[in-house]
KOLTISE-640964 format. One record per residue (C-alpha): residue number from 1; x, y negated, z. Coordinates in nm, 4 decimals. Example, Ala and Ser with C-alpha at 12.3 -4.5 7.8 and 13.67 -1.06 7.14 Angstrom:
{pos->1&X->1.2300&Y->0.4500&Z->0.7800}
{pos->2&X->1.3670&Y->0.1060&Z->0.7140}
END
This chain:
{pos->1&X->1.1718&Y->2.3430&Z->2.9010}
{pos->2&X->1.2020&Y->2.4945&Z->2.5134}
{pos->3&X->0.9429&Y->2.5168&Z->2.3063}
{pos->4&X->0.9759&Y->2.9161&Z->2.3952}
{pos->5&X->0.8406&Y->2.8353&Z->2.7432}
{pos->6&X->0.5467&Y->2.6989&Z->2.6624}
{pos->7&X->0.2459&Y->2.8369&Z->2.7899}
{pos->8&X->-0.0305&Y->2.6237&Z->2.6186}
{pos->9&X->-0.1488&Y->2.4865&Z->2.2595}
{pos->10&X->-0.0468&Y->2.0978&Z->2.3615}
{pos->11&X->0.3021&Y->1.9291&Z->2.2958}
{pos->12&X->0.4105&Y->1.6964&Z->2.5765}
{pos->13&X->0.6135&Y->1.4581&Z->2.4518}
{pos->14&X->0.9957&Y->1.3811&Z->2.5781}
{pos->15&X->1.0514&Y->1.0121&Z->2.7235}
{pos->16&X->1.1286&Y->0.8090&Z->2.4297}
{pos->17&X->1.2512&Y->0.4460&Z->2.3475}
{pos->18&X->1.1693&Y->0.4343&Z->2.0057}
{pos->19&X->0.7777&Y->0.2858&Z->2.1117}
{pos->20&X->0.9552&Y->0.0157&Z->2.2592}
{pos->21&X->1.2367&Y->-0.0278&Z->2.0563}
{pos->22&X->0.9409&Y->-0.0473&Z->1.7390}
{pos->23&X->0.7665&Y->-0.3593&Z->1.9392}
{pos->24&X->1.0877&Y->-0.5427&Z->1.9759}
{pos->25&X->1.1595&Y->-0.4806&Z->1.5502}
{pos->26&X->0.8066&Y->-0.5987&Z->1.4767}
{pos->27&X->0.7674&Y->-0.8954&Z->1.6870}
{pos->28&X->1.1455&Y->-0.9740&Z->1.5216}
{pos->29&X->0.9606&Y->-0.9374&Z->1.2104}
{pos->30&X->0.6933&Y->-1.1438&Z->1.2731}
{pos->31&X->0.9110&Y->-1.4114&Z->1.3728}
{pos->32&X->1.1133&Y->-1.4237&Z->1.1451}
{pos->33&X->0.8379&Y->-1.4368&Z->0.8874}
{pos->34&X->0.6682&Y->-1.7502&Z->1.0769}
{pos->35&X->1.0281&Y->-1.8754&Z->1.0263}
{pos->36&X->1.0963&Y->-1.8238&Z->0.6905}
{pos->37&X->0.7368&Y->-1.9554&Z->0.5599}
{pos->38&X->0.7477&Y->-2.2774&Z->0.8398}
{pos->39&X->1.0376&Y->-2.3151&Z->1.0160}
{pos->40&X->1.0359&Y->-2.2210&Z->1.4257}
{pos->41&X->1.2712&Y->-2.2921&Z->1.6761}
{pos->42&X->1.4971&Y->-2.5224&Z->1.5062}
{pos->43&X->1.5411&Y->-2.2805&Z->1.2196}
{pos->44&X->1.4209&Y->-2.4818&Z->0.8826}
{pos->45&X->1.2127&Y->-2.3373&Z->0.6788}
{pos->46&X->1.3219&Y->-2.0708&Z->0.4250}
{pos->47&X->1.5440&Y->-1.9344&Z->0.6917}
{pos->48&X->1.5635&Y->-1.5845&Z->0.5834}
{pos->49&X->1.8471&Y->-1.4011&Z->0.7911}
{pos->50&X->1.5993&Y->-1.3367&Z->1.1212}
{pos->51&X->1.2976&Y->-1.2144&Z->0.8842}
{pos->52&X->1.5885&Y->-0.9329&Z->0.7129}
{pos->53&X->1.7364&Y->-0.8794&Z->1.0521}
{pos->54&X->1.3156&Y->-0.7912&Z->1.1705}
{pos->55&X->1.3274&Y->-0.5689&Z->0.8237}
{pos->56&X->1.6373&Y->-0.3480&Z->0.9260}
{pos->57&X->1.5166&Y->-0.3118&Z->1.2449}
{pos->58&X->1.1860&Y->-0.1888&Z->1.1565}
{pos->59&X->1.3235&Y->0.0327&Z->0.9326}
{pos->60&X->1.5821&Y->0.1792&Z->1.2040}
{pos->61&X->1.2632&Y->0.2669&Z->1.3931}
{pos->62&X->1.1020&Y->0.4355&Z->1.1287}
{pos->63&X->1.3820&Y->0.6364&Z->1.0221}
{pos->64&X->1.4986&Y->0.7643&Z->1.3952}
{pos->65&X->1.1413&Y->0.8322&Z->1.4977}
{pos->66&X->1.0563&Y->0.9912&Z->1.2171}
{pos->67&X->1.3294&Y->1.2399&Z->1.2095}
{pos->68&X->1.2198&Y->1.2976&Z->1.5598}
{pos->69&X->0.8683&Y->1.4083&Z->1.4649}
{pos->70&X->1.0345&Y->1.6734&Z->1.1755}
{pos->71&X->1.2858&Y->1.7906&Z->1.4233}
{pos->72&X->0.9447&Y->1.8609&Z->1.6663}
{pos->73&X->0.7608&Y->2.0823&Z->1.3579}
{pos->74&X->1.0826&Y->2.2533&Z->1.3010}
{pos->75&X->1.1188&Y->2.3379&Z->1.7040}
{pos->76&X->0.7668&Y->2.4725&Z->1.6534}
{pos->77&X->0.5699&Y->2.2133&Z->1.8494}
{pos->78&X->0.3357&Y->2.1216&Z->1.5868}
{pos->79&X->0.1142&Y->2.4492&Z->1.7145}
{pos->80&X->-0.2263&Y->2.4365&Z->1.5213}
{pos->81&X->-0.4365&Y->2.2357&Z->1.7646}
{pos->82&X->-0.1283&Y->1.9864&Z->1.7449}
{pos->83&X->-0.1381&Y->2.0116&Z->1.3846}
{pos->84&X->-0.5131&Y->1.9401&Z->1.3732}
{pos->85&X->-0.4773&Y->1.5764&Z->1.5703}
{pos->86&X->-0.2244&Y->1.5000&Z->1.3470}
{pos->87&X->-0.4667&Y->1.5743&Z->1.0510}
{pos->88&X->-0.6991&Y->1.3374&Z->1.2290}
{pos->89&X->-0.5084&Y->1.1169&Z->1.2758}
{pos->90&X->-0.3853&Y->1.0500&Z->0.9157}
{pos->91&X->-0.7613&Y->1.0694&Z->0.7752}
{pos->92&X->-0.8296&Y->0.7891&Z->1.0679}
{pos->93&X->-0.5290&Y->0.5668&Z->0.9351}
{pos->94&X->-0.6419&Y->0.5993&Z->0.5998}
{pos->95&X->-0.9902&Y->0.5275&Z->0.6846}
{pos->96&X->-0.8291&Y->0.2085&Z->0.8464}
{pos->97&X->-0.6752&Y->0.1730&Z->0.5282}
{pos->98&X->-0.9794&Y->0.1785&Z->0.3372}
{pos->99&X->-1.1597&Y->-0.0991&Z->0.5448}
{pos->100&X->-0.8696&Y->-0.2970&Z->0.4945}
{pos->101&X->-0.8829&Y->-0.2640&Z->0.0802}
{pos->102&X->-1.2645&Y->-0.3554&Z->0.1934}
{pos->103&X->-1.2029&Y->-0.7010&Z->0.2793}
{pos->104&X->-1.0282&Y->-0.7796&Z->-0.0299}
{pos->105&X->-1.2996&Y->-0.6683&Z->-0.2512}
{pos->106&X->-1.5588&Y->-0.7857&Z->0.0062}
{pos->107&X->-1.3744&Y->-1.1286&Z->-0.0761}
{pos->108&X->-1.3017&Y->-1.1150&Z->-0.4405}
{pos->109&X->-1.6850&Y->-1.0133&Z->-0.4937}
{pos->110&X->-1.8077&Y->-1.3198&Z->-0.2529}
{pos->111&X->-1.6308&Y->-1.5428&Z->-0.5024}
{pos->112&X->-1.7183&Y->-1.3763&Z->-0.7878}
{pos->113&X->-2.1059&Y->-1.3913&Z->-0.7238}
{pos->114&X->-2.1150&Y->-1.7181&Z->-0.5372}
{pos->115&X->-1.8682&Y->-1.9137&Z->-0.7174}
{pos->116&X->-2.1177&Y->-2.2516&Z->-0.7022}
{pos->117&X->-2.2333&Y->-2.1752&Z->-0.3450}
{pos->118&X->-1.8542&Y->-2.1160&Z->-0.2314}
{pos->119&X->-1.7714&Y->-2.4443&Z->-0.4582}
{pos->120&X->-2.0298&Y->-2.6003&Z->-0.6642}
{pos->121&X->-2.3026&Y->-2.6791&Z->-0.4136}
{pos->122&X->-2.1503&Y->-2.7724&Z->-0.1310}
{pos->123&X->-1.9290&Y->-3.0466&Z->-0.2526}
{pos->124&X->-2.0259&Y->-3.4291&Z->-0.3371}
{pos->125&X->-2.0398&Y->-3.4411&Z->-0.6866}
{pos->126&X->-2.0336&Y->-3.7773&Z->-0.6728}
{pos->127&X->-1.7008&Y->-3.7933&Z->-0.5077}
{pos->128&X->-1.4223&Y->-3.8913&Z->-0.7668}
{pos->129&X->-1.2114&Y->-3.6852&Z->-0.5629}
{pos->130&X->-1.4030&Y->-3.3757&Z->-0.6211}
{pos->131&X->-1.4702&Y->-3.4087&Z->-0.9876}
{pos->132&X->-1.1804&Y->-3.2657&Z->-1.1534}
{pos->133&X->-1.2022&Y->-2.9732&Z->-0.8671}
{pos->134&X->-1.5732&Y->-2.9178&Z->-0.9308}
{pos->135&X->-1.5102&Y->-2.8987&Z->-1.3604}
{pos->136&X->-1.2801&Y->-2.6069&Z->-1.2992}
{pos->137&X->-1.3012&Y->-2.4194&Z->-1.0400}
{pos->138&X->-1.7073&Y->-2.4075&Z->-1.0033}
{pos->139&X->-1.7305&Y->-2.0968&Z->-1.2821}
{pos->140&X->-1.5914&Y->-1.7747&Z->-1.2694}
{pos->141&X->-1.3267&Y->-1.7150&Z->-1.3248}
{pos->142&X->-1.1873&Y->-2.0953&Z->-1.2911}
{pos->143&X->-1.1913&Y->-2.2838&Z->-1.6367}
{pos->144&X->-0.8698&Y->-2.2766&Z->-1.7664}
{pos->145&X->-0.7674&Y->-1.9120&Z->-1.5553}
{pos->146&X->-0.6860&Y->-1.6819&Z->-1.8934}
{pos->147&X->-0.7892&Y->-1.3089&Z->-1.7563}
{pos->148&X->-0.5365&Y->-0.9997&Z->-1.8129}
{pos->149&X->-0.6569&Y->-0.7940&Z->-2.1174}
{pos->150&X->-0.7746&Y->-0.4812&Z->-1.8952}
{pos->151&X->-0.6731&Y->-0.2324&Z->-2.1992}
{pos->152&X->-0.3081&Y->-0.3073&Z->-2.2097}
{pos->153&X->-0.0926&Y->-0.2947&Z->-1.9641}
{pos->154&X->-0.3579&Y->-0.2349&Z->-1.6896}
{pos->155&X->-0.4799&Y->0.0484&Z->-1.8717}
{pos->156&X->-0.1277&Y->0.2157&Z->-1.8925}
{pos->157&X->-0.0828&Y->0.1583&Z->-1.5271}
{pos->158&X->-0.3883&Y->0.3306&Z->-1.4752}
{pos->159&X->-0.2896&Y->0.6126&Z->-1.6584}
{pos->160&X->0.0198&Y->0.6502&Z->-1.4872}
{pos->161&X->-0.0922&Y->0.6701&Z->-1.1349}
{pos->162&X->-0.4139&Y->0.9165&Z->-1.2770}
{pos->163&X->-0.0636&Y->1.1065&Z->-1.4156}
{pos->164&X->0.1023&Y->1.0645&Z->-1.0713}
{pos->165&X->-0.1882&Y->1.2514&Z->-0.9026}
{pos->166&X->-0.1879&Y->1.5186&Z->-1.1191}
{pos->167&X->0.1907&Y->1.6090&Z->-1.0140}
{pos->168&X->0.1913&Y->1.5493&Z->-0.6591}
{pos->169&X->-0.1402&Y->1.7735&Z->-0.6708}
{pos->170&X->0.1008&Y->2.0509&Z->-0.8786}
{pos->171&X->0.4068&Y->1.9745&Z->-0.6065}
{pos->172&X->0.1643&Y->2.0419&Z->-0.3606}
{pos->173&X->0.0336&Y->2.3669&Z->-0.5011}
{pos->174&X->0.4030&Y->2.5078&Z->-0.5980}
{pos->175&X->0.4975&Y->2.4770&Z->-0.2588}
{pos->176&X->0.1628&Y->2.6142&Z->-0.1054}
{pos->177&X->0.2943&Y->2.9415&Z->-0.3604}
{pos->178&X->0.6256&Y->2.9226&Z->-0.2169}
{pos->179&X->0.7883&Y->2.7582&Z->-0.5948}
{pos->180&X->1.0086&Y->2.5088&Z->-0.4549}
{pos->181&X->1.1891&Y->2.4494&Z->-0.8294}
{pos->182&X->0.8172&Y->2.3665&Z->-0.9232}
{pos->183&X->0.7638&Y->2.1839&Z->-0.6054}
{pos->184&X->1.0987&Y->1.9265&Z->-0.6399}
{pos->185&X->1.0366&Y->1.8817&Z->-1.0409}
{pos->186&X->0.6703&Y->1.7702&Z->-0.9590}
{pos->187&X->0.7749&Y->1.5501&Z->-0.6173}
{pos->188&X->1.0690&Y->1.4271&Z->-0.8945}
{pos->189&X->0.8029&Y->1.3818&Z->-1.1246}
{pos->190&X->0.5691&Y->1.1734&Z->-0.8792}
{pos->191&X->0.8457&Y->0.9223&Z->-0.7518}
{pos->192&X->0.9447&Y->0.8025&Z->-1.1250}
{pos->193&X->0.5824&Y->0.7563&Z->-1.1892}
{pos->194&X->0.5369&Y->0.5539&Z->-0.8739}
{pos->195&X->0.8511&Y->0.3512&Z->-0.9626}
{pos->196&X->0.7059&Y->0.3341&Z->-1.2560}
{pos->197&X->0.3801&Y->0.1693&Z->-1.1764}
{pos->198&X->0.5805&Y->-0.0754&Z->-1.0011}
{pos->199&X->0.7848&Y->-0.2450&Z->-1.2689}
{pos->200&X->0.4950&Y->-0.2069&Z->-1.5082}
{pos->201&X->0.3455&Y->-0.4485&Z->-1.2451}
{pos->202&X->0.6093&Y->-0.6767&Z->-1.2128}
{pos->203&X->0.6066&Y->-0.7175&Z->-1.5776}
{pos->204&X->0.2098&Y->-0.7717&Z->-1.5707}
{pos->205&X->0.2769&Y->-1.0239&Z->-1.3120}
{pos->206&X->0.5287&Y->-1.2279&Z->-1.5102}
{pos->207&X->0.2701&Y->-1.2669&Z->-1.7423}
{pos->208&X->0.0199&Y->-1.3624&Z->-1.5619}
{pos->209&X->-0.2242&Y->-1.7037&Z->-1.6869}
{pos->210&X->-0.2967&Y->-1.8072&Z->-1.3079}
{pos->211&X->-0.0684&Y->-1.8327&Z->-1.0063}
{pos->212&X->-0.1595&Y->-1.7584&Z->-0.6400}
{pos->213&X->-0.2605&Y->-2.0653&Z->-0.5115}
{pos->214&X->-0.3908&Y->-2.2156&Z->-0.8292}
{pos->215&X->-0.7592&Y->-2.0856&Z->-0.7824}
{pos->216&X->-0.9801&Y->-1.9196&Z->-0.5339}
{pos->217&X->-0.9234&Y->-1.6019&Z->-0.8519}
{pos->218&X->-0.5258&Y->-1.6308&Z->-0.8583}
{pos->219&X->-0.5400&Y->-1.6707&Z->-0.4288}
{pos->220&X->-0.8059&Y->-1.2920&Z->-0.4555}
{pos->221&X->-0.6497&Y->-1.1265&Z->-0.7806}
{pos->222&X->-0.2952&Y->-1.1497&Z->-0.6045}
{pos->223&X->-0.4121&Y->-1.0069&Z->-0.2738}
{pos->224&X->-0.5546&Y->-0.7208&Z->-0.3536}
{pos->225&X->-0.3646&Y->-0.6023&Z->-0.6185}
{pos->226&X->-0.0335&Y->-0.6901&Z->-0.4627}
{pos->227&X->-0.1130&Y->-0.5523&Z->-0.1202}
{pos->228&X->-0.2182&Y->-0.2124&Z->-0.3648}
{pos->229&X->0.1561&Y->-0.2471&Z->-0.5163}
{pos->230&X->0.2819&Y->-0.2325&Z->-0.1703}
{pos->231&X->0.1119&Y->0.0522&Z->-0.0866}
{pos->232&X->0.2493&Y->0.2082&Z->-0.4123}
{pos->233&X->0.5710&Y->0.1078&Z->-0.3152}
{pos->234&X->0.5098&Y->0.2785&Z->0.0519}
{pos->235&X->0.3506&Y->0.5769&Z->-0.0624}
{pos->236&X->0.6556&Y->0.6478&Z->-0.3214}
{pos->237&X->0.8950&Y->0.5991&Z->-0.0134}
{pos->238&X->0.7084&Y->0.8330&Z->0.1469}
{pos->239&X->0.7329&Y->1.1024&Z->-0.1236}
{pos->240&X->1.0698&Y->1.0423&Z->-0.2051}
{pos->241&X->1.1275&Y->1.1579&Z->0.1930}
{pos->242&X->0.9325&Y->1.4356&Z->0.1231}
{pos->243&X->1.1650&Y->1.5110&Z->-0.1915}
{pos->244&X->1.4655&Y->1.4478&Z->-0.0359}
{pos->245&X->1.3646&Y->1.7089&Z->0.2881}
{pos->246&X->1.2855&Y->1.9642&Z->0.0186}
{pos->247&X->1.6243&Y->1.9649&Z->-0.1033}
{pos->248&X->1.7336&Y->2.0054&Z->0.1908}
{pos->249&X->1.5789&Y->2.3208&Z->0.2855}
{pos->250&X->1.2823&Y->2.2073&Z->0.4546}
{pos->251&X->0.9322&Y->2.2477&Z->0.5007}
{pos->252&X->0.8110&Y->2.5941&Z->0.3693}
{pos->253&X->0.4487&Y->2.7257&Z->0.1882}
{pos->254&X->0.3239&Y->2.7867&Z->0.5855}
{pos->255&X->0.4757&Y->2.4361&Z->0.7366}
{pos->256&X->0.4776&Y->2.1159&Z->0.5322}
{pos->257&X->0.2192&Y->1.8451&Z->0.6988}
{pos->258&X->0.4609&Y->1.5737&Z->0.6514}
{pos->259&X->0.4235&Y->1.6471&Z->0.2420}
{pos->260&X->0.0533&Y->1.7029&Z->0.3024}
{pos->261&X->0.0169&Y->1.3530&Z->0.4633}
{pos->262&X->0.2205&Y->1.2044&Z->0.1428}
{pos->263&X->-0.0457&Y->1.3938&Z->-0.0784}
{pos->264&X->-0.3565&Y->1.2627&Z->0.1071}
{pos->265&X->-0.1946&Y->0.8796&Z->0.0930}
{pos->266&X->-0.1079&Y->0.8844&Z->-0.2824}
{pos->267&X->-0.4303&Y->1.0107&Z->-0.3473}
{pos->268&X->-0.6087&Y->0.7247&Z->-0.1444}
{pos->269&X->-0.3686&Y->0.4548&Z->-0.3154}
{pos->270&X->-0.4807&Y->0.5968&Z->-0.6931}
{pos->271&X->-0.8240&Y->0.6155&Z->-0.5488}
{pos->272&X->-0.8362&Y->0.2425&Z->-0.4620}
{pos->273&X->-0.6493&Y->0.1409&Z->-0.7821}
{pos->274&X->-0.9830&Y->0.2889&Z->-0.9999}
{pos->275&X->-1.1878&Y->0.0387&Z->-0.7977}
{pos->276&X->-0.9065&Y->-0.2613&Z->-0.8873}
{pos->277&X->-0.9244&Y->-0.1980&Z->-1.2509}
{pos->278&X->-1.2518&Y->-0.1677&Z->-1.2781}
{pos->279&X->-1.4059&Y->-0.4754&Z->-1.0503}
{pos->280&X->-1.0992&Y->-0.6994&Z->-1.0669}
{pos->281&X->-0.9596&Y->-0.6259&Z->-1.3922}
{pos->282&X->-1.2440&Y->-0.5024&Z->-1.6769}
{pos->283&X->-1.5352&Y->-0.6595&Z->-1.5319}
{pos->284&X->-1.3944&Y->-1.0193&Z->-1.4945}
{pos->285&X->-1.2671&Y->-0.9411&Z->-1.9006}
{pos->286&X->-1.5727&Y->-0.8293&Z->-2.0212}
{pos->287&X->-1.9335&Y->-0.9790&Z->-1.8342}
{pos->288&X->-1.7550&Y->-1.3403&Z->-1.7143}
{pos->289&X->-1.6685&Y->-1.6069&Z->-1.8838}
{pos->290&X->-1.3051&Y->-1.6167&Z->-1.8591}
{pos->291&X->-1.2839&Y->-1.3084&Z->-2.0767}
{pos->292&X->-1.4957&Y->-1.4259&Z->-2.3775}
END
């Protein structure tokens, strides 16, 4: 049946193998991660060829179903009512999104605020073991952890990703007006500030005073601003797609949800990066003791 047959608001979708075809890359994945971090099946640890294979795969999946989903909006099966449970849909994944960014601050507070409950009070002081332990990591941040200067680097990233909403916002509205020069210069625009942001991060991290698994700080600073820097590195992907389709000749002022979508995630990830300089990065530098 073509799309010209249809006689209601829904779209039925085709058959497809990509849903199962997506469960075999992830589990691959997933395995291969297990492998490469312990070792599994005979494979010794630091194995990395299964964990790239579970990459490529995942990325196959992404790519063909993807493509799928434009070519639907292009055969005119994204009707409105379709159109408006895909809008839900998006504000429920980034409201999954959110509670996920949650945890990490839920965490990096819990530490923050009960730094001698968490470490302090409920170890033997006594102990010779525990000693050394108790003398540095009982304050907050650890003795010895040397916080990032907020106003340097930090402050420039935060500028750029501010910047970075500002142009997708102006991509957005050229091609709402039908300018798609404006539109690509401001997409451009967006994806060299994202990549941006990224290798002004890698540079903050290679300066970093703490390590990972150094401190209960280094183990919560590293989580939740490196699971943000992925979803910088996501959400530029994403644009970049969106870019590279409007060269192409698609989406138009009246169709483009897929750019919308991009919009709405870049704005959450800039969104949650306000809340990571100001809990994780000034206020550690300025009210606790690792920043006098």
């Amino acid at each position: 049946m073509s799309s010209g047959d249809v006689k209601h608001d829904y779209h039925l979708v085709s058959a497809s193998p990509w849903p199962l075809i997506g469960s075999l890359a992830v589990l691959t994945l997933a395995v291969g991660g297990v492998t490469y971090m312990k070792g599994l099946f005979g494979l010794e640890k630091g194995t990395w060829w299964l964990m790239a294979i579970g990459f490529a795969m995942v990325a196959y999946v992404m790519i063909g179903w993807w493509r799928e989903v434009a070519k639907e909006g292009a055969l005119g099966d994204h009707t409105p009512v379709v159109s408006i449970g895909l809008r839900y849909g998006m504000i429920l994944f980034i409201v999954s999104e959110v509670m996920f960014f949650v945890a990490w601050f839920w965490g990096f507070f819990e530490f923050s605020i009960f730094a001698h409950a968490r470490v302090g009070d409920t170890w033997d002081a006594t102990n010779p073991l525990y000693a050394d332990a108790l003398s540095r990591f009982k304050d907050w941040p650890p003795v010895g952890v040397e916080t990032f200067d907020p106003f340097h680097l930090p402050l420039i990233n935060t500028l750029v990703l501010l910047l970075s909403g500002t142009t997708v916002t102006w991509a957005h509205h050229a091609l709402q007006h039908n300018d798609r020069s404006g539109a690509k210069l401001a997409l451009l625009l967006t994806v060299l500030l994202g990549m941006g942001f990224t290798a002004l991060q890698v540079i903050e991290y290679s300066h970093a005073g703490f390590t990972f698994d150094g401190t209960l700080y280094g183990s919560a600073f590293f989580m939740a601003t490196g699971f943000h820097g992925a979803h910088v590195v996501i959400g530029t992907i994403f644009l970049a797609i969106c870019l590279m389709r409007l060269i192409m000749g698609g989406m138009t002022a009246q169709k483009h949800l897929g750019f919308e979508f991009a919009a709405w995630y870049w704005h959450f990830v800039d969104v949650v990066w306000l809340f990571l300089f100001a809990f994780v990065y000034v206020a550690p530098y300025l009210i606790f003791e690792g920043g006098k």
